[in-house]
C-alpha positions in Angstrom: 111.6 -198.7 28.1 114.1 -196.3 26.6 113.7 -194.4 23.6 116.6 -193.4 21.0 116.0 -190.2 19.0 118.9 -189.0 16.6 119.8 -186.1 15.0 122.1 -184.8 12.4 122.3 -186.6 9.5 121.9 -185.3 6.3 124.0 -184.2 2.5 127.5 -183.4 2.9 130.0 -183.5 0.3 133.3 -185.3 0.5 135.9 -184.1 3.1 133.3 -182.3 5.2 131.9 -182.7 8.5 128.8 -184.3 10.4 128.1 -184.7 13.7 125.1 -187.2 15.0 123.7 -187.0 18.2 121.4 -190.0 20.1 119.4 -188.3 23.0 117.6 -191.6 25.5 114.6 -190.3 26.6 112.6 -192.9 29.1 112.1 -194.1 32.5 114.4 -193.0 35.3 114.8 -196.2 36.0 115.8 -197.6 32.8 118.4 -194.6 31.9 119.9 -195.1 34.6 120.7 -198.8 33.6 122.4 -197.4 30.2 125.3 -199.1 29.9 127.2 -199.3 26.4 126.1 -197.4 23.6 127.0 -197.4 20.1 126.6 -196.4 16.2 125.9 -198.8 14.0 125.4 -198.2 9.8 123.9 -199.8 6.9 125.0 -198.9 3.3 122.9 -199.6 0.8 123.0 -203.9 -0.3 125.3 -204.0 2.9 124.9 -205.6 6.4 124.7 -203.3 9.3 127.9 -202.7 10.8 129.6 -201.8 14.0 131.2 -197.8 13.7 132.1 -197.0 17.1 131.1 -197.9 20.6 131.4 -196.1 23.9 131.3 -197.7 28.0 129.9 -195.6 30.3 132.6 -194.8 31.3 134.1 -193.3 28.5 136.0 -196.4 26.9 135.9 -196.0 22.8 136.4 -198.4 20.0 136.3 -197.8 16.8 135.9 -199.9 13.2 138.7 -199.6 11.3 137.1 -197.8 8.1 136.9 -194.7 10.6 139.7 -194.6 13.0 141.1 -191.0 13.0 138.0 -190.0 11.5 135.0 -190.7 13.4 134.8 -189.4 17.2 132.4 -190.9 19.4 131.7 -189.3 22.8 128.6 -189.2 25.5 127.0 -186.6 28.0 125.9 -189.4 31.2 124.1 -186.3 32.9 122.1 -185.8 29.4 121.9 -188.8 28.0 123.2 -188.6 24.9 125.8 -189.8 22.6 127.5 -188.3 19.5 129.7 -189.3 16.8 131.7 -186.5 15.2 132.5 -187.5 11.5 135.0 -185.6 9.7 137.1 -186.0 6.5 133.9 -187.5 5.6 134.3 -190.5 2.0 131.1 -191.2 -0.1 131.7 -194.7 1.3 130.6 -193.4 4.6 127.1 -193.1 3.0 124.6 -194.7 4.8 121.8 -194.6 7.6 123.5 -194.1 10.9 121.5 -196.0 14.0 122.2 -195.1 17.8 121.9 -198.2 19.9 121.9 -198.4 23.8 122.4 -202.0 26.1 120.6 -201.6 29.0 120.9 -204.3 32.2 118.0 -204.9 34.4 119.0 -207.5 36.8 119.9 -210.2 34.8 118.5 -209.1 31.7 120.3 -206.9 28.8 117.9 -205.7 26.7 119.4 -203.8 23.5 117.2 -200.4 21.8 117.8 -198.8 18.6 117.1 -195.7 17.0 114.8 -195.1 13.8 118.1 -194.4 11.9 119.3 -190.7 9.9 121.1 -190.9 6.9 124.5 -189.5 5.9 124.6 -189.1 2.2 128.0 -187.7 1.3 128.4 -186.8 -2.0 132.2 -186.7 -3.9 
């Protein structure tokens, strides 16, 4: 079992800055299996969607609504992922969920976060 806790979410007005953090809290055995993770958002009447994603190794990619915006990084020896938003737009309002894909054996099993919201005012 892992567990996603996030933090940093909150009102900032247009232009400004957040940054999110995801800290996996669990069994050795399972963090140690934490392959991918990600932040996903959901804006109000939208579908969840895909805003950046990070290997463990340090690979990135980004959706295109926040390239050169949006940093997404991760600390392997703490267990916890980030995503620096700047230059923030009141589309970027939403609730921001940490995700983590984790492989046991043959088996990827995929965790989530309760979600913080970014509410960015213009």
């Amino acid at each position: 079992q892992v567990q996603l806790v996030e933090f940093g979410g909150g009102l900032v007005q247009a232009g400004g800055s957040l940054r999110l953090s995801c800290a996996a809290n669990g069994s050795s055995f399972s963090i140690n299996r934490i392959n991918d993770m990600a932040w996903y958002r959901r804006a109000p009447g939208k579908e969840r969607e895909l805003v950046a994603c990070i290997t463990k190794g340090g690979s990135t990619n980004y959706a295109d609504a926040v390239k050169g915006r949006f940093t997404i990084s991760r600390d392997n020896a703490k267990n916890t992922v980030y995503l620096q938003m700047n230059k923030l737009k009141s589309e970027d309002t939403a609730v921001y969920y940490c995700n983590a894909i984790v492989t046991i054996f043959t088996a990827t099993l995929n965790y989530w976060g309760q979600g913080t919201q970014v509410t960015v005012s213009s």
